[in-house]
C-alpha positions, 0 to 999 in steps of 0.5 A: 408343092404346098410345102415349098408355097408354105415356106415362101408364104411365111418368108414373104410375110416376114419380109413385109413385117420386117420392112414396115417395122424398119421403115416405121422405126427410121420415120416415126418417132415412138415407133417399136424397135424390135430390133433390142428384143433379137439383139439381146437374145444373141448378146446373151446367148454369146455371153452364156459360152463366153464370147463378147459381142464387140461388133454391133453390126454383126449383132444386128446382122444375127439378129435380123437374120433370126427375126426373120427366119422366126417369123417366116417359120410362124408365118408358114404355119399358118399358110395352111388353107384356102377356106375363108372361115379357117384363113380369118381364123389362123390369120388373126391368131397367128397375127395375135400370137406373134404379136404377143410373144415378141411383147412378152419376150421384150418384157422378159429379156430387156430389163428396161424394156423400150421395144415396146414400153407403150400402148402405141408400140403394142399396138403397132407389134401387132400391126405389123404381125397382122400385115404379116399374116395377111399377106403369107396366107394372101401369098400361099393362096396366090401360089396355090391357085397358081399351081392347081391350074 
């Protein structure tokens, strides 16, 4: 069963990053717009075999549905204790850790990087990776105590 609670943990987490960033990208001016970072990848991935993303809609379906899976595949990672001292622990570094990776491969991949080009938008990444964190290890724990009863 830990498994199968791992998994909806990350997704759940996921989710949640996913929904603040799109409701902090339509409501805050200067908000991160990750979005550019998974758009990119597929624009580029197609372009490597020969294919052009004509239509920006199926673009950003692609590359939503990757941002997600992504990041419910880190979140369930993490979703692996309900030992106190570990779930602070493996929370603020896999919060840190994909707060980290989505600034770098923004870096990398956008040329003229306005994802996260400022201070502010660094910060709020790593908000919005933290929140995910938190709430796949407080879903797995829930699931846990739940299934042991």
């Amino acid at each position: 069963m830990s498994f199968i609670n791992r998994s909806i943990a990350g997704l759940a987490g996921s989710l949640a990053l996913t929904a603040v960033h799109q409701i902090f990208k339509k409501n805050m001016k200067g908000a991160p717009n990750l979005d550019q970072v998974g758009e990119k990848a597929i624009e580029d991935s197609l372009e490597k075999i020969d294919i052009s993303a004509s239509d920006e809609e199926q673009v950003y379906a692609a590359a939503m549905g990757g941002n997600i899976l992504s990041n419910a595949l880190l979140f369930s990672t993490l979703a692996t204790s309900t030992n106190t001292s570990q779930i602070i622990t493996k929370t603020l570094g896999t919060g840190l850790l994909g707060a980290a990776g989505t600034i770098g491969l923004a870096d990398q991949l956008l040329g003229n990087n306005k994802a996260t080009d400022t201070d502010q938008k660094k910060w709020m990444t790593t908000g919005y990776y933290l929140l995910g964190a938190i709430v796949s290890i407080g879903v797995y724990n829930l699931l846990e105590r739940k299934f042991k009863k």
